[in-house]
C-alpha positions, -999 to +999 in steps of 0.1 A: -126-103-131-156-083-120-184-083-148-219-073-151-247-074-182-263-045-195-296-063-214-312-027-218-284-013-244-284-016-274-261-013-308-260+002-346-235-003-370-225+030-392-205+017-423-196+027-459-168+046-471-181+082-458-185+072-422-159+085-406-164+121-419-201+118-421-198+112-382-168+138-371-193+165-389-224+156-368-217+144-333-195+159-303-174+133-303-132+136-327-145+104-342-111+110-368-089+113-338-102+079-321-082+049-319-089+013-327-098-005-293-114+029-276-150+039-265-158+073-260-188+088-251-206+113-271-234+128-281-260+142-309-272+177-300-303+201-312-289+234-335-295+248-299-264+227-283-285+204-261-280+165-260-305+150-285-291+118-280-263+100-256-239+071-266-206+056-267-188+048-296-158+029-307-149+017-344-152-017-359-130-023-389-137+001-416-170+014-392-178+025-365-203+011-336-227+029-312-243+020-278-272+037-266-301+028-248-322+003-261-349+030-262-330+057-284-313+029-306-341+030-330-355+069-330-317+078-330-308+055-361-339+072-380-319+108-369-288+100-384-308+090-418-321+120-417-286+137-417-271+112-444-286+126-474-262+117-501-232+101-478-221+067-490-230+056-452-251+024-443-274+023-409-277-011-394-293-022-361-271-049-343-287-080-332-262-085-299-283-089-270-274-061-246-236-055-232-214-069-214-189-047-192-158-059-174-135-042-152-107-048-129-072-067-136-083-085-167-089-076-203-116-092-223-114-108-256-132-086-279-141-058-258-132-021-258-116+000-233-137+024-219-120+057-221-143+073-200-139+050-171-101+053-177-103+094-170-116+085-134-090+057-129-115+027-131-101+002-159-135-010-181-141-025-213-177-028-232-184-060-256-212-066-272-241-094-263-241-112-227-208-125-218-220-132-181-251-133-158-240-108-129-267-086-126-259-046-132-262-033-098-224-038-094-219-013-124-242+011-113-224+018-081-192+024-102-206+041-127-219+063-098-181+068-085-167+076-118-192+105-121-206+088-157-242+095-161-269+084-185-297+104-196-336+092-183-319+083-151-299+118-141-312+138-165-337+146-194-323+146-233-331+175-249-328+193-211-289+190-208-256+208-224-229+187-228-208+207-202-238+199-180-222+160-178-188+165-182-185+158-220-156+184-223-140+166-192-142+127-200-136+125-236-167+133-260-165+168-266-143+183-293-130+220-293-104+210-315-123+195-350-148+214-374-185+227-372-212+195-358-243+199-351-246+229-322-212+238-321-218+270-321-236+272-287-213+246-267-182+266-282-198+299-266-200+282-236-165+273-229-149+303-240-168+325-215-166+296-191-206+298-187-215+261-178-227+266-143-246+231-140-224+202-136-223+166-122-215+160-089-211+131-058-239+131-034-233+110-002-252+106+028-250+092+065-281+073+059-300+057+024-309+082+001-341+087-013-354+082-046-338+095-081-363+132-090-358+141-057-351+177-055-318+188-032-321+220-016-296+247+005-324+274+024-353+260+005-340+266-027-334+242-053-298+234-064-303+200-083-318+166-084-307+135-073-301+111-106-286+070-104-286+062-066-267+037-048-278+030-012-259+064+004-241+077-026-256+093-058-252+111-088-267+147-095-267+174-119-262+210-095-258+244-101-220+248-085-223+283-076-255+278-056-238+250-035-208+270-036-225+300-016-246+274+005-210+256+016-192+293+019-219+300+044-225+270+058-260+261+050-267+228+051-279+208+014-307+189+016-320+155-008-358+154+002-353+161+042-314+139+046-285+161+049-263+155+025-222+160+013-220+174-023-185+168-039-176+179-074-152+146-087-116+149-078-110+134-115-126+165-133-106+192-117-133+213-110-142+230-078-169+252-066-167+290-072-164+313-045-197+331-030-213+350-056-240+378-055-267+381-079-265+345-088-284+338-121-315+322-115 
């Protein structure tokens, strides 16, 4: 089995006999529709339908639990307070140390599949605390091929719609359940098919450069690069600026290194044809 640990996640613990409706109400996620042994990702949006916070989530006997980044655990917890007014619903940091992720023939005791990972054909469970000592590199190169990101490294929270990283493609976006928190917005969004900004394979004949670095088709800006790995890379673009620059055949650009810009084969999404009057 392949394995790495993940020491900078982190976990909470959201109990008590209103939990599951207190959470279907408030995040992207069908937390009622979610079956025992399944992570999904998911996400806590501003009224304005922009990710407020990112996580996976999975339930734990009568709760539920939720991975972030050790950085959001705590700000994110005090969010969710905030929300609970009345809700028979306890808050509780988790002590595990980190995650552990495994992927490939095996199955872990314990662990959680993954459904993301499952939508881009990689096999991966999550269990909590360090199960090994394999560094995360591994992980971030398949992370990178299954087209997963993470906010802070390919993109800003409170910057991002949740079409932006292919929440309504891999699992954590909802158009079937009730009102949550900026609904309203990311429902407007799919109905007139307006997400123009999506995630998308970046590979290169040579290392690329940093994550920030701007990627470019006739000087203008069409993304950023996010998570890198050696020659292949994650970014957030606007398809129908690469999809003009590839009609026409102007070369993209990370920094000064030509690169290959691929939308992933998993989502079913492909660039739009050459468009006029593109919307800056």
């Amino acid at each position: 089995m392949t394995k790495a640990y993940l020491p900078t996640r982190s976990l909470l613990r959201i109990s008590g006999k209103d939990a599951q409706d207190f959470l279907h109400s408030l995040i992207t996620t069908d937390v009622e529709g979610l079956p025992e042994n399944e992570a999904r990702p998911g996400a806590l949006l501003t009224p304005q339908g922009k990710i407020l916070f990112d996580f996976i989530i999975w339930r734990d006997g009568e709760g539920f639990v939720i991975e972030t980044d050790a950085g959001q655990r705590d700000t994110l917890m005090k969010r969710l307070m905030m929300y609970k007014l009345r809700a028979a619903v306890d808050l509780a940091a988790l002590p595990d140390n980190g995650v552990t992720v495994f992927w490939g023939d095996e199955a872990d005791q314990g662990a959680v599949v993954d459904s993301a990972f499952v939508k881009a054909g990689i096999s991966l469970s999550r269990a909590p605390g360090q199960h090994a000592d394999d560094p995360a590199a591994a992980y971030q190169a398949l992370r990178i091929a299954a087209a997963l990101v993470v906010s802070g490294e390919d993109y800003a929270l409170q910057d991002a719609f949740p079409h932006d990283i292919l929440l309504d493609k891999n699992g954590g976006l909802s158009f079937r359940k009730g009102c949550y928190v900026g609904q309203e917005v990311v429902s407007r969004m799919q109905h007139r098919g307006t997400a123009r900004r999506r995630v998308a394979h970046v590979t290169a004949e040579v290392a690329l450069p940093a994550t920030g670095t701007e990627i470019t088709a006739n000087g203008k800006p069409v993304g950023t690069l996010g998570s890198v790995s050696d020659k292949s890379a994650l970014a957030i673009v606007r398809i129908d600026r690469v999809g003009d620059a590839v009609s026409n055949g102007v070369p993209l650009l990370a920094g000064d290194v030509p690169v290959t810009i691929e939308l992933p084969a998993w989502t079913g999404l492909t660039f739009p044809a050459e468009t006029e009057g593109a919307e800056p």
